[in-house]
N, C-alpha and C positions, 0 to 999 in steps of 0.2 A: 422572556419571563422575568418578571418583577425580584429583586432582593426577598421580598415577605417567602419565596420558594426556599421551603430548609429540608436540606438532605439529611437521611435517613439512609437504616441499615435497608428498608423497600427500597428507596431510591438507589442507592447501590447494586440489590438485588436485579433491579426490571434492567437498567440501563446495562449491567455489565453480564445479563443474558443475553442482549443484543448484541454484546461485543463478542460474547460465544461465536454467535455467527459469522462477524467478524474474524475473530481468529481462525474458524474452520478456514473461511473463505482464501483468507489468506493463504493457507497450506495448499490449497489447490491452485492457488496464484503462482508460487514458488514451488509448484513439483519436482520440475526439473531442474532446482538449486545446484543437485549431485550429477557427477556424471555418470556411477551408476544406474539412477532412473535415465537420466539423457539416451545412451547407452540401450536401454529396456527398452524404451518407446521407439527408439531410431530400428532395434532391431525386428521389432513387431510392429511397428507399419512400414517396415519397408525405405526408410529415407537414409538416402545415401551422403550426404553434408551437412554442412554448418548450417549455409543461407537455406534449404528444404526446411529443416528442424526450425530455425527461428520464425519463418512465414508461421509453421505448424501453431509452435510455443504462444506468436502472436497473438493466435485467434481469439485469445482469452480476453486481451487487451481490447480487441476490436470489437467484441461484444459488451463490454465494459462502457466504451464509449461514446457508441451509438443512443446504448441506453438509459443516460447518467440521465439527460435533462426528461426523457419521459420520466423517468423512475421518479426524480425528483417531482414532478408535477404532481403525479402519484401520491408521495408521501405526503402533500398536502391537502389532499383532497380523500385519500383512504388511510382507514387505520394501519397504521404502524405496524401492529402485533400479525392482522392477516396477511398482509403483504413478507413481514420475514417466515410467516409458518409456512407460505407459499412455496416463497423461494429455496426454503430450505431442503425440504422436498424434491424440491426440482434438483437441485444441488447435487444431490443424494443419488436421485434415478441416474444424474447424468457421470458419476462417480462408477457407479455398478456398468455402464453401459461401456463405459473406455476402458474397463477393465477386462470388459470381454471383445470388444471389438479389433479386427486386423483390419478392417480397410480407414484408409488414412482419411478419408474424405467425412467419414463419418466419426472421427475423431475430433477433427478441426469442428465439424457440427457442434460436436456434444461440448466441444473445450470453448466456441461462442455464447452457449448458452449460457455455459458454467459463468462463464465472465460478462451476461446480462444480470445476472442474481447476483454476482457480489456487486452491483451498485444500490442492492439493499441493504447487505452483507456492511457496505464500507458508510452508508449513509444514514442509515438508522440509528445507528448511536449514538450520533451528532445531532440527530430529529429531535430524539429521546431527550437527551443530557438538559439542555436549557428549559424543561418543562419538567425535571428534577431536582436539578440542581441551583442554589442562586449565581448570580455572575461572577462574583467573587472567587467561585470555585471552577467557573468553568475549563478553563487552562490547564488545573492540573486536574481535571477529568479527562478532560482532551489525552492528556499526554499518557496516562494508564489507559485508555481505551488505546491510543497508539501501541504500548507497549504490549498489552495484551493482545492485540493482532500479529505485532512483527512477532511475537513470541509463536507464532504459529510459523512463520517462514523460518526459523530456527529450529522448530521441529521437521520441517522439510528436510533438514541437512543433516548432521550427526546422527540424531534419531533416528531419519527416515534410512540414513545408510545402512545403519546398524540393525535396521529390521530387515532390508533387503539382502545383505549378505546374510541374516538369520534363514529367513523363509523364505528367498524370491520375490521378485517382483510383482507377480500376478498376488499372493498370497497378501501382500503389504499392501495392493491397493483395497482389496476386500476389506481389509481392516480399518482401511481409511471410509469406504463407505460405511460400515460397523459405525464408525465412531460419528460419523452426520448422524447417522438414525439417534442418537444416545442427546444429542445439541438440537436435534428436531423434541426430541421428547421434555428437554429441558424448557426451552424456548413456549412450547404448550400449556407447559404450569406456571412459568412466572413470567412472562411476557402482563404487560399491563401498557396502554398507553397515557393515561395520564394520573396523578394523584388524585385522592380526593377532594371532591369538591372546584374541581379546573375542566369536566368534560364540557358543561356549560359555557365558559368563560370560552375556552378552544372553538366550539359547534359557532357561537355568534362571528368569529371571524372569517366565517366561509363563504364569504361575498363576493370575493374576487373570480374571475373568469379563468380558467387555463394561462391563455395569451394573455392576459394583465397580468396576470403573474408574473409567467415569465418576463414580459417586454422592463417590471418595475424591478427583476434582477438584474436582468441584461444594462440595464441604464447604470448601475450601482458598478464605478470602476475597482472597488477592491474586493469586488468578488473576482474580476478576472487577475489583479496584482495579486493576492492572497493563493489561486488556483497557481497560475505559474511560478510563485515563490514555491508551494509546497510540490509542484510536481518536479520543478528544478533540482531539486536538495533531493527529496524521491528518487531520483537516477540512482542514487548509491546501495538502494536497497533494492530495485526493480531490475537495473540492470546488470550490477557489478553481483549483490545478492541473490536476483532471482534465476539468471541464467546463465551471466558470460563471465562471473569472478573467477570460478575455479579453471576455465580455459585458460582465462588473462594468466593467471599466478603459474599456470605449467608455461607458458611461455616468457615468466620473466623467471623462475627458475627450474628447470624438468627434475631434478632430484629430491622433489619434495614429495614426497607421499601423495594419494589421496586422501587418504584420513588428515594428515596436515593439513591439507590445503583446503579442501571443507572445513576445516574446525577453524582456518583464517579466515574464512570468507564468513564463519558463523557471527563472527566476532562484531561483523558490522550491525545485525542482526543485536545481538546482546549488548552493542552500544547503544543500537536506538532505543531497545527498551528501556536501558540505565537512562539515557538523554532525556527521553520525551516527557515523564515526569518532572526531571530536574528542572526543565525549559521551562516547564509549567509553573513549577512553584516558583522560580526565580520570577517567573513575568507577573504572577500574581503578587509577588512580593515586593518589585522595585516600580509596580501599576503601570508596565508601560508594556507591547507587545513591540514596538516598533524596534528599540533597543535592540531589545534581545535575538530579534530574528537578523538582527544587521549583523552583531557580535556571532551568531551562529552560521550565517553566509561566508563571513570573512577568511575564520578560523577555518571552514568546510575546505575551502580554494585553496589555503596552505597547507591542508594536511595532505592534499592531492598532490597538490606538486610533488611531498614529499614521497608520495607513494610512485609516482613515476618518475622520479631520480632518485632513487636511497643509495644512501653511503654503503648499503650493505642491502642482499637479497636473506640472507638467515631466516630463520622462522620467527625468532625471538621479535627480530625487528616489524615484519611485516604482521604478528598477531597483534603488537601495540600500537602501528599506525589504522590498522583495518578496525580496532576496536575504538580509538580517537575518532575517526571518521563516521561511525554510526552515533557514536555521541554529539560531535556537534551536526552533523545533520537532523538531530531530531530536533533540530530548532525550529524543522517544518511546522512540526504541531501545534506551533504557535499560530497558525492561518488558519486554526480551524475555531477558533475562538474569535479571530480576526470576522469572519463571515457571519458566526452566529450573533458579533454584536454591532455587525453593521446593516442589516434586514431585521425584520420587524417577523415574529415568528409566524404569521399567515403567508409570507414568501419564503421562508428559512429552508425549507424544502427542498425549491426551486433554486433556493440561490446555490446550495450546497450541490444541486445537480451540476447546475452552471457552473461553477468554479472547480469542481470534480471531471467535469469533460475537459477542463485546461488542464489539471497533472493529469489524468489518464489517458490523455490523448499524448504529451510530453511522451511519456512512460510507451505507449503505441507505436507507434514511431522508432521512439530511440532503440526498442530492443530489434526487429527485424536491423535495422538501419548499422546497428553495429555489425551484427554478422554482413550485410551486405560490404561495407568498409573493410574489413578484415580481409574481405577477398578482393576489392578493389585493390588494396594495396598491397596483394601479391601471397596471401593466406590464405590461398584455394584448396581446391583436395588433393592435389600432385605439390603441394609446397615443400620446401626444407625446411629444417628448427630453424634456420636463420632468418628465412624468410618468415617465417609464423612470428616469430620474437616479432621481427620488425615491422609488420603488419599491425599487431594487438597494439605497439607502443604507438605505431601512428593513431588507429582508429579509437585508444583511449583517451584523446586529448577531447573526448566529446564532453569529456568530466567536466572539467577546467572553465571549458566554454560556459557549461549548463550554469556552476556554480558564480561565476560572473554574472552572467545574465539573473541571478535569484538577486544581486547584492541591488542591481539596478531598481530590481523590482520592491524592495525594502525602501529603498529611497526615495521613489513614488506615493509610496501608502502612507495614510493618511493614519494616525493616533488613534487607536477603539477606548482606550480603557475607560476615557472618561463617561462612557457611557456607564460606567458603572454608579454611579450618583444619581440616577436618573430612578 
């Protein structure tokens, strides 16, 4: 969309209803942040380890993935607003349905679907934003629509604990389905897909085929550098945030609370949201994206190190390096601006499908894969504390790895801003 697109308090409005959804979606991404939900669910269907639970946990991810590049073709081919009133819904039903279900199989069902809908959930407000907002601003839209999602996986955690030792776990998911119905109804009144005077403009671009579409994404190399830089830098929040931090942190030191140690692992969480604006306005302010995501790769790799060598295990220490590490990872958010101005908005769509099946397949992947590691290297269900320590510190070196591989992928891509002249 053209610079003449000026945002408004409407523009605000439509795009960061969509992130509502977003943020829901999120919460049900990171349910099992805490170990008391882990805990809840392990004991109500029945799963007896680590590697069971994460396959389980997976499912969301594998539903996620499969469905990024249809969902994407989707979005440009169907309105916006039907497809999240859809989803949302669905979302909703499949929230009521794992609150009441004991058989495992039918869990994993409803927790794939859940995670076919958040590729409405995670890609809509990206659809949205560049047919709101001019490009100027896009970055730091990006980076509040980031922040306002992770701001839901940090409700997952302190929040979500604090309602579970209130009222149980059963009682706490009801509430969470209570609270879709309330973002289904929201989403109904202010949902719009385009401003005045652009449905026009929008309808004449709708020439292209499915398969053109995609094949004119698929050709376009920084949508795949863009997807794997942001899914890379994403481990910190998917893996260490959405399921395996607080395990990791009882194994590097067991005297720590639960409540501490949720509230450290929140921290990554409350960095990105601090992060993913700042990213934003920094890269819209020094007009370069490439910079800043190199500068936020960098920093990311050594605050890691420092988090698996610290001079000290204290709490003190580990809440400021876990809150450092959500901040410069939200240097992600910069590849989401990276995609919307390097496709032409009749494939924006698709390309964001495309480049969303690179982090959430990343993200797929790495979560069962850690629990599988853990017990490779000797962190099974009959292990010692010694052995589990030293298990979690082998199989965390997947960090280090990921965050490397992101700086590479910075170095590949190619300069967007200048399309902002254009």
């Amino acid at each position: 969309m053209e610079d003449k697109v000026q945002s408004s308090a409407r523009s605000w409005l439509v795009v960061f209803t969509a992130g509502a959804f977003f943020f829901y979606s999120f919460i049900q991404m990171t349910l099992f942040s805490t170990d008391a939900m882990k805990e809840y669910f392990m004991e109500r269907l029945s799963l007896g380890d680590t590697a069971a639970f994460g396959n389980f946990a997976g499912t969301f991810l594998y539903g996620t993935v499969i469905f990024l590049i249809p969902i994407g073709l989707l979005l440009d081919k169907v309105p916006v607003k039907t497809l999240i009133l859809a989803m949302i819904a669905l979302v909703v039903a499949c929230v009521f349905g794992l609150t009441f279900t004991t058989n495992v199989y039918v869990a994993m069902v409803l927790r794939f679907v859940t995670g076919m809908a958040h590729c409405v959930a995670f890609m809509a407000p990206f659809r949205l934003a560049p047919r709101w907002f001019p490009s100027r601003q896009l970055a730091l839209v990006a980076g509040l629509l980031v922040t306002f999602a992770v701001f839901g996986g940090w409700v997952s955690l302190t929040p979500m604990l604090a309602l579970i030792s209130a009222v149980g776990g059963h009682t706490a998911m009801l509430i969470n389905g209570f609270f879709g119905v309330a973002i289904l109804v929201a989403a109904a009144l202010f949902l719009r897909d385009f401003p005045e005077g652009h449905k026009a403009e929008a309808a004449a671009d709708g020439g292209l085929s499915l398969w053109e579409g995609l094949w004119i994404a698929a050709q376009n190399k920084q949508n795949w550098l863009a997807g794997l830089y942001i899914g890379l830098l994403n481990l910190s929040v998917l893996v260490l945030g959405a399921v395996w931090g607080t395990t990791y942190l009882k194994s590097v030191n067991p005297n720590l609370t639960e409540e501490t140690i949720t509230a450290i692992i929140g921290m990554i969480l409350i960095g990105t949201m601090i992060g993913s604006p700042v990213f934003g306005w920094i890269s819209d302010r020094l007009k370069s994206r490439k910079i800043v995501m190199l500068g936020g790769a960098v920093l990311s790799l050594a605050v890691m190190l420092a988090i698996m060598f610290p001079p000290s295990t204290g709490a003190a220490l580990l809440y400021a390096l876990f809150l450092l590490l959500g901040i410069l990872t939200a240097a992600q958010t910069i590849g989401y601006p990276v995609i919307a101005e390097s496709n032409e908005d009749k494939v924006l769509g698709t390309a964001n499908g495309l480049g969303a099946v690179v982090l959430m397949g990343i993200a797929a992947v790495t979560q069962p894969l850690f629990g599988q590691l853990v017990a490779l290297f000797g962190g099974g269900r009959d292990a010692t504390t010694e052995q589990v320590q030293s298990a979690f510190q082998s199989a965390i070196w997947v960090m280090p790895i990921a965050f490397a591989a992101a700086i590479v992928c910075v170095l590949l891509l190619n300069e967007t801003f200048k399309r902002e002249s254009h």
